[in-house]
C-alpha positions in Angstrom: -91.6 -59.5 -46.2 -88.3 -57.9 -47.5 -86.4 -54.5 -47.7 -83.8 -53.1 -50.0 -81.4 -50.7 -48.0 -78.4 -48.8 -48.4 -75.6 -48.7 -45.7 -72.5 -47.1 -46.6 -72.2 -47.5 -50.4 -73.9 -50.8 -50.4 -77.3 -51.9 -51.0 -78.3 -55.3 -49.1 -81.9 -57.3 -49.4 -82.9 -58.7 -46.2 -85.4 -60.6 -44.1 -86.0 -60.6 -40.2 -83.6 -62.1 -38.5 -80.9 -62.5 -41.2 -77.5 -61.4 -40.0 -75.6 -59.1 -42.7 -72.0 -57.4 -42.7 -71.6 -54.1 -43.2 -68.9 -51.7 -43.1 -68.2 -50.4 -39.5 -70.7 -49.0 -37.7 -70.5 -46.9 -34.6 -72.2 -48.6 -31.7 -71.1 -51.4 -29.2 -72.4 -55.0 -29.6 -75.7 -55.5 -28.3 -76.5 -51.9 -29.2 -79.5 -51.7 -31.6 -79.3 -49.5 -34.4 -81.8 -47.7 -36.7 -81.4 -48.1 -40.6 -83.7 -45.1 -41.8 -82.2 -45.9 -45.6 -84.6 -47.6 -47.4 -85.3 -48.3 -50.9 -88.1 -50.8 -51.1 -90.3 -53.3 -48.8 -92.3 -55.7 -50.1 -94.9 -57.7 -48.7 -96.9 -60.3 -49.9 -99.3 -58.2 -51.7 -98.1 -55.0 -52.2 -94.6 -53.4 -53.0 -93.2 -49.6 -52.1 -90.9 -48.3 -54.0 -89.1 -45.1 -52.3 -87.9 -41.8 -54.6 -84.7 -42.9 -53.4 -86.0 -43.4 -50.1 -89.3 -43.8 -47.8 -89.5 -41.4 -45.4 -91.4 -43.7 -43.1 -90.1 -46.5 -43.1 -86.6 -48.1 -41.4 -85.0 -51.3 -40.2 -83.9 -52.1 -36.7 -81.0 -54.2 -35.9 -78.9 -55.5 -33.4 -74.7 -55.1 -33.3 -73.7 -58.8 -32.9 -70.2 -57.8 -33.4 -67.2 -56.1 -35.1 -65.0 -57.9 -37.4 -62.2 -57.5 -40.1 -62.6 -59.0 -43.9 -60.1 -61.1 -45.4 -56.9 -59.5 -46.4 -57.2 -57.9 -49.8 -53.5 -57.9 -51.4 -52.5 -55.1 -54.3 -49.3 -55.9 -55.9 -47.8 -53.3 -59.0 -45.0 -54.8 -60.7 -43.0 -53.3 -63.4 -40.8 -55.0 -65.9 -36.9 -54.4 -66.7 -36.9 -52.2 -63.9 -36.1 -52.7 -60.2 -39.6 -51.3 -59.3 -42.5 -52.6 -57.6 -44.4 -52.4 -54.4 -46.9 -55.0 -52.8 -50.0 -53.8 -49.9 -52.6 -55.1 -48.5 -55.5 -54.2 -46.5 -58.3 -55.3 -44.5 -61.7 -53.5 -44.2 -63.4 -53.1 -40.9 -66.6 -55.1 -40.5 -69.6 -55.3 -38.1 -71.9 -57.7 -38.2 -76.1 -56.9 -37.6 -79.1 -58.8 -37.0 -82.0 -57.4 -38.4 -84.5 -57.7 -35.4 -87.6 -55.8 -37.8 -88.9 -54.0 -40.8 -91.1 -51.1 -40.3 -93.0 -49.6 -43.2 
């Protein structure tokens, strides 16, 4: 059994007990959280399909913990001319365990 959900802007497929990031969540580790954003489940024999979500179903999971991504560098250069500026930035991350599906 899978789902398809949508956290933040992303879409993620996953199975009991796989552990995902996300982008931050509110919530403290060990807190479970509630994913009511689901596009499909599938089991072995059938598959729903939500219009763009199921109403019934959700995902539980488990904060395991919050975390930042790698450091993401943005650089703009321009020639002949004594302009240019360099950033960077890291996201903020937390990690879930996806304890069950509910359809």
């Amino acid at each position: 059994m899978y789902a398809i959900i949508e956290v933040g802007a992303r879409q993620y497929t996953v199975k009991k007990e796989d552990a995902i990031e996300v982008e931050k969540q509110v919530g403290l580790p060990g807190e479970e959280v509630d994913l009511d954003k689901v596009l499909l489940i599938s089991n072995e024999d059938e598959v729903q399909v939500g219009q763009p979500y199921l109403k019934t179903a959700k995902v539980k999971a488990v904060i395991l913990k919050h975390l930042k991504a790698a450091k993401v560098i943005s650089f703009k250069y321009r020639r002949r001319k004594a302009s240019h500026w360099k950033k960077g930035h890291r996201q903020n991350l937390t990690k879930l365990q996806i304890k069950e599906i509910i359809s």
